[in-house]
MARLO-398360 format. One record per residue (C-alpha): x, y, z; residue number from 1; residue in one letter; chain. Coordinates in Angstrom, 2 decimals, padded with zeros to 5 digits. Example, Ala and Ser with C-alpha at 12.3 -4.5 7.8 and 13.67 -1.06 7.14 Angstrom:
       X       Y       Z banu dokol filo
  012.30 -004.50  007.80    1     A    A
  013.67 -001.06  007.14    2     S    A
REM end
This chain:
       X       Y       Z banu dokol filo
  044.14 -004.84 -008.16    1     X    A
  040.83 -003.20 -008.02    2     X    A
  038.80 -003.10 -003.90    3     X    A
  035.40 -003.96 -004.00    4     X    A
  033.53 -001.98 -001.78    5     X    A
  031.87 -003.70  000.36    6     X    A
  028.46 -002.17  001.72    7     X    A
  028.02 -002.82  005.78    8     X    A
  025.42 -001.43  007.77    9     X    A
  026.17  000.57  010.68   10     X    A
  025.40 -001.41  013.72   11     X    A
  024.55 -005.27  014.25   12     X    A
  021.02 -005.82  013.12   13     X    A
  020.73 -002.69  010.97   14     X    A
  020.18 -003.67  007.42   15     X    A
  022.21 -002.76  004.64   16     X    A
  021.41 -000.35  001.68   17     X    A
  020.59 -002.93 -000.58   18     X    A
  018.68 -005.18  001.97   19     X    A
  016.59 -002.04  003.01   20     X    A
  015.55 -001.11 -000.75   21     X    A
  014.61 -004.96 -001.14   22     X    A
  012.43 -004.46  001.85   23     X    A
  010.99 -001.66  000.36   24     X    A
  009.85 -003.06 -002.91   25     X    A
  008.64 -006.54 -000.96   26     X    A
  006.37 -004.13  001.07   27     X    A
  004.93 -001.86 -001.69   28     X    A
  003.99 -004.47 -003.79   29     X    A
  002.67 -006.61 -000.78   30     X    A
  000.75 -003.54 -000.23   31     X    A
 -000.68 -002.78 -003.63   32     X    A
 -001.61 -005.97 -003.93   33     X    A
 -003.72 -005.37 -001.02   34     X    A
 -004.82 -002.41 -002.46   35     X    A
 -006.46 -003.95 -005.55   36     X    A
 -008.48 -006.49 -003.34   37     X    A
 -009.96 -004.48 -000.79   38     X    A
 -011.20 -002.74 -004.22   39     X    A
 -012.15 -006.04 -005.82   40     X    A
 -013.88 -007.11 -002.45   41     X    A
 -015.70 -003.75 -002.67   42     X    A
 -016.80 -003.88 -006.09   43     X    A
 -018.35 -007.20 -005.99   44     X    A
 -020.70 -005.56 -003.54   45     X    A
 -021.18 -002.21 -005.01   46     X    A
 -020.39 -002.54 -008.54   47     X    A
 -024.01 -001.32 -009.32   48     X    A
 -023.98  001.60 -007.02   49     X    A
 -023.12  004.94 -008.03   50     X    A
 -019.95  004.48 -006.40   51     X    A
 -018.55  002.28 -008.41   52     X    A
 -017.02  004.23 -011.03   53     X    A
 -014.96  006.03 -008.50   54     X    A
 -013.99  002.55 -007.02   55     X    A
 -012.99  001.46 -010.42   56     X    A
 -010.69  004.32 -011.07   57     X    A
 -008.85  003.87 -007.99   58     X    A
 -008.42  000.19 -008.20   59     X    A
 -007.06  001.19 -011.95   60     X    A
 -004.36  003.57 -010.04   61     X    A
 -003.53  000.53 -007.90   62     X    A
 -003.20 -001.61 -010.82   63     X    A
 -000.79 -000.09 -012.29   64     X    A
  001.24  000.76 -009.00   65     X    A
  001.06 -003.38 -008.51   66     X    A
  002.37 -004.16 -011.74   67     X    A
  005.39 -001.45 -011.49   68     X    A
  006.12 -003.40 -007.94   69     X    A
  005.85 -006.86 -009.80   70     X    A
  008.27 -005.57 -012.53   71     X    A
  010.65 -004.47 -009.79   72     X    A
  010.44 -007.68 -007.70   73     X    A
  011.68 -009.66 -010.64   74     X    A
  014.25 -006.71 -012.39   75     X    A
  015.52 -006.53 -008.74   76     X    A
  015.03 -010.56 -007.86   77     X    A
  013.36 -009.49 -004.72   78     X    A
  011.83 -011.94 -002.48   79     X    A
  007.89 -011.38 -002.61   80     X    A
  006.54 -011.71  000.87   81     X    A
  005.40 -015.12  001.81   82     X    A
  001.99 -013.29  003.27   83     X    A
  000.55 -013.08 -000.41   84     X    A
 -001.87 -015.67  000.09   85     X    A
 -003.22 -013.61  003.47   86     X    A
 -003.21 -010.51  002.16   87     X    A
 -004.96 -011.75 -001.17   88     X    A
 -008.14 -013.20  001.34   89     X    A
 -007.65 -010.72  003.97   90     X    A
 -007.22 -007.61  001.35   91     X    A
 -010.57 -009.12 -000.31   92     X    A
 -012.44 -009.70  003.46   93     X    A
 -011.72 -006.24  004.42   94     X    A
 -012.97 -004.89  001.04   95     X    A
 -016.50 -006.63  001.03   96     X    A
 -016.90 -006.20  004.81   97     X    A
 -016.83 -002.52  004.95   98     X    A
 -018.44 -002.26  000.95   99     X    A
 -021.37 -004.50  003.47  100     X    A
 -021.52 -001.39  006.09  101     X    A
 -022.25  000.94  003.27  102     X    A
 -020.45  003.14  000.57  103     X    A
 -019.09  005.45  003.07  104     X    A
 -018.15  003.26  005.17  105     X    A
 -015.84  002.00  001.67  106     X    A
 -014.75  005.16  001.51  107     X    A
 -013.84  005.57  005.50  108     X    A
 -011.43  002.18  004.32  109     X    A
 -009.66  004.22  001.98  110     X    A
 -009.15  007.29  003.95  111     X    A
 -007.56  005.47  006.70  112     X    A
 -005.79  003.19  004.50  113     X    A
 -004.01  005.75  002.78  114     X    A
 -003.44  008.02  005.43  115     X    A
 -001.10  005.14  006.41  116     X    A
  000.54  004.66  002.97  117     X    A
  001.56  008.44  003.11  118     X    A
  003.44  008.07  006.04  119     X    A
  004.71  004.86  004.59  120     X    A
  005.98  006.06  001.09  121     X    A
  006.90  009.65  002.67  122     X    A
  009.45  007.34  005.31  123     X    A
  010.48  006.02  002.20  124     X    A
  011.61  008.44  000.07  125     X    A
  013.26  010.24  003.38  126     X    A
  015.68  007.04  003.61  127     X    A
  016.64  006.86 -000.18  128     X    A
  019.87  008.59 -001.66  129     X    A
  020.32  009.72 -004.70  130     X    A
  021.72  006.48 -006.24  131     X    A
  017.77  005.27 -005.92  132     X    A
  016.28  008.34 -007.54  133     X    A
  014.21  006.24 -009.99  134     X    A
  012.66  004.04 -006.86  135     X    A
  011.94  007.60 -005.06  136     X    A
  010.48  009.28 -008.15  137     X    A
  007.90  005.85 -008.43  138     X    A
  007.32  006.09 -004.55  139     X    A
  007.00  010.11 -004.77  140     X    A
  004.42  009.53 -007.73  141     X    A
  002.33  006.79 -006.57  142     X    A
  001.94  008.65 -002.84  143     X    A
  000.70  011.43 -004.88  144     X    A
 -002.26  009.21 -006.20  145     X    A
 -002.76  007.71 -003.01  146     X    A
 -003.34  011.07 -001.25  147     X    A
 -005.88  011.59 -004.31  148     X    A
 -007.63  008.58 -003.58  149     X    A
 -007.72  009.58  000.28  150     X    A
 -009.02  013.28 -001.07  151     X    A
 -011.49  011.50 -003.66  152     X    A
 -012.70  009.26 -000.52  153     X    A
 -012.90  011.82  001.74  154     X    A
 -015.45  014.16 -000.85  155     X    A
 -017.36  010.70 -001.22  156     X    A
 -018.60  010.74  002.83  157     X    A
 -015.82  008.74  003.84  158     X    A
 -014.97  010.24  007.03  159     X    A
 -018.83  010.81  008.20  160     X    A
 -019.79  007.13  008.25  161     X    A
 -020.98  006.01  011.37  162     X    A
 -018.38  004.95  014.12  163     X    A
 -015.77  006.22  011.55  164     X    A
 -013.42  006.88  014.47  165     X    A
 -013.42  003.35  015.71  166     X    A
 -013.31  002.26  012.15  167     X    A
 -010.46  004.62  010.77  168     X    A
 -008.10  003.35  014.05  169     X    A
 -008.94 -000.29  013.52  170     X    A
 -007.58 -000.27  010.00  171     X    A
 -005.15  002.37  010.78  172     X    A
 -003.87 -000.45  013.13  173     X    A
 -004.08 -003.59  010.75  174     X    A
 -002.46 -001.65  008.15  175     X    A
  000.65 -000.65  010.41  176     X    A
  000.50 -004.79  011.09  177     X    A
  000.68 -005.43  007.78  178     X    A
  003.42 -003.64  006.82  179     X    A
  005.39 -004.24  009.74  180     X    A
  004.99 -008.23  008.79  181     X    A
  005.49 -007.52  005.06  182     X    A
  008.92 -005.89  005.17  183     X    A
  010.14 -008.66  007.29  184     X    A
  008.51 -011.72  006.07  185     X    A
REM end
């Protein structure tokens, strides 16, 4: 008679292997999701700006990182997080609001937005063996392209908006929130 191997995790409250990779595919596409309507909210106020193109392009990028993280979520039958309907106003609010304070101001969003996500999808990969190579080669690829779009945002003035400090640690901040909430709920 053939054992099953049962997976445990290590001490009470630390989640298994399998519970921590469905965590991790709830909370990317949570967050890409996010990521496509900050750059809706910001295109419906700069969509005739010079600006826009390079908006466009990025919200492309997140696009198709969303729909990878959908295609998971159901392969997988992951729970999505029950936040989608804040995130979708929130992501959208955030996105207009600082498209309102000007282009760089846009761009300030992005830089501290995916300054986060690298830390996020570098933590990631760190935690995932070899048995999840394909998951870490998606998560490996799209933090590539989000470090591009913090590069791309940088070059467009991002970080020399006024009060960018207070800016970059207030979103810093709400994006660390919303991960936090998205992995758990």
């Amino acid at each position: 008679m053939k054992q099953r191997k049962v997976e445990q995790a290590e001490l009470p409250g630390d989640l298994t292997k399998s519970d921590l990779v469905e965590r991790f595919i709830r909370v990317n596409h949570a967050g890409e999701f996010g990521a496509k309507r900050i750059y809706e909210g910001q295109l419906s106020v700069l969509k005739n700006t010079k600006d826009a193109a390079v908006i466009e392009h990025m919200k492309d990028q997140e696009m198709h990182h969303l729909e990878t993280f959908e295609k998971l979520i159901v392969e997988r039958k992951v729970r999505p997080t029950v936040l989608h309907p804040l995130w979708n106003a929130t992501g959208f609010a955030l996105g207009v609001s600082t498209a309102l304070l000007g282009p760089k101001a846009a761009m300030a969003c992005t830089v501290a937005i995916e300054e986060v996500i690298d830390e996020h999808y570098a933590d990631q990969a760190a935690q995932l063996t070899e048995d999840e190579s394909e998951l870490k080669e998606i998560i490996d690829r799209f933090r590539g392209e989000e470090l591009e779009h913090r590069d791309t945002a940088i070059e467009f003035g991002g970080e020399t908006t006024l009060g960018y400090p207070v800016l970059r640690r207030a979103i810093r901040a709400g994006s660390k929130l919303a991960i936090w909430l998205s992995e758990r709920l």
